[in-house]
C-alpha angles and dihedrals in degrees: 000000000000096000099038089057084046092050088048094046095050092050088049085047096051088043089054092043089056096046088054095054102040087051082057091045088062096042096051077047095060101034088057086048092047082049098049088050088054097053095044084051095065106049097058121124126240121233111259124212113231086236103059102082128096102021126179125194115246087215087073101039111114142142093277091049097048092045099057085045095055099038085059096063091047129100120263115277096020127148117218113221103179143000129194138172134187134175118213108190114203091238083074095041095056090248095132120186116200112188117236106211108230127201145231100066088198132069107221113217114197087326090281104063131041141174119226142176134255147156094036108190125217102274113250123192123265133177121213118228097224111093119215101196129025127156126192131215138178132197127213116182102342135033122259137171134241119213134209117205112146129132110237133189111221109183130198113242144163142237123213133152095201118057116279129148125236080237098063099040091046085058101063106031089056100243143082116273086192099048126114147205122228106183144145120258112214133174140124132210127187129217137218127217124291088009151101146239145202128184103188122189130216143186121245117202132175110227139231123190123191146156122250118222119199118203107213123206087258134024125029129296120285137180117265107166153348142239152160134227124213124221113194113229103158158312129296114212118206119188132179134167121198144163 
């Protein structure tokens, strides 16, 4: 009988012996998938507006500048007669914007894992060196001008090389990463004889820049990136003239 309960309780102890390793089998299992999720969390890719490339700050633009940047995009042997630039904000034009706060300030990843904003910088003004609207003359024997007129959507728009959403960074720089202007360029240039003309837009943001935290399943938040988000305040003309 002795050997027979002893029998009994090592076969109960080896079966409990299995189910506890196989419990921390699974859980071994599901932390190491949490973890995989985290990490996967954390290498996605933003979304990138097609106007946030190539920025320069309004803050350095002067004749000089403008001058070696148009000369640039001249034909060989061209002389350059005038130069001009303007900014028109919206706020002038009667194009208000007016910010719609949107909740929540976290991105929730898989309920366990979310991306969140930080560290949001005073905006400064940039223009982006992709014009939107240009339009070309030439005068023969006698000047003429040429005329913009041509209504334009400029969008905001953001800029982030780890995965947050528009959602998440409109939400803590206080205006609408979605959102888009729909407003009129206008703008004239005259030309003088036996030579041509050129009016650019471009589009005029003020800036945001911030880090990006990501909270993982397990362990405390960290940075693991960085953007900007663009407000759209206005339109940059340029206009040359050359021969």
């Amino acid at each position: 009988m002795r050997r027979e309960s002893f029998a009994v309780l090592n076969e109960k102890s080896e079966n409990k012996e299995v189910k506890v390793k196989k419990l921390l089998s699974k859980i071994a299992i599901l932390v190491l998938l949490m973890l995989i999720v985290s990490i996967r969390g954390s290498n996605q890719t933003a979304s990138i507006n097609k106007y946030t490339n190539k920025m320069s700050p309004l803050n350095q633009i002067n004749e000089n500048f403008l001058r070696e940047y148009v000369l640039k995009r001249l034909p060989k042997d061209a002389k350059l007669i005038s130069i001009n630039a303007t900014i028109v904000y919206f706020n002038n034009s009667k194009v208000v914007f007016k910010p719609t706060p949107i909740y929540p300030s976290l991105e929730h990843q898989w309920g366990i894992t979310y991306y969140y904003v930080t560290n949001v910088t005073k905006p400064y003004e940039d223009w982006n060196m992709q014009y939107i609207a240009k339009i070309v003359g030439s005068s023969d024997s006698v000047p003429i001008t040429i005329y913009l007129l041509q209504s334009e959507e400029i969008p905001n728009s953001f800029n982030a090389n780890v995965g947050v959403s528009a959602k998440v960074v409109s939400a803590n720089v206080g205006f609408d990463l979605t959102r888009t202007y729909i407003t009129t360029l206008q703008n004239n240039l005259s030309i003088p004889v036996y030579s041509y003309g050129v009016i650019e837009a471009y589009p005029v943001y003020e800036v945001y820049n911030y880090n990006v935290m990501y909270k993982p399943f397990i362990g405390s938040p960290y940075k693991i990136g960085y953007g900007n988000a663009n407000r759209a305040v206005g339109v940059f003309y340029l206009k040359y003239v050359w021969k």
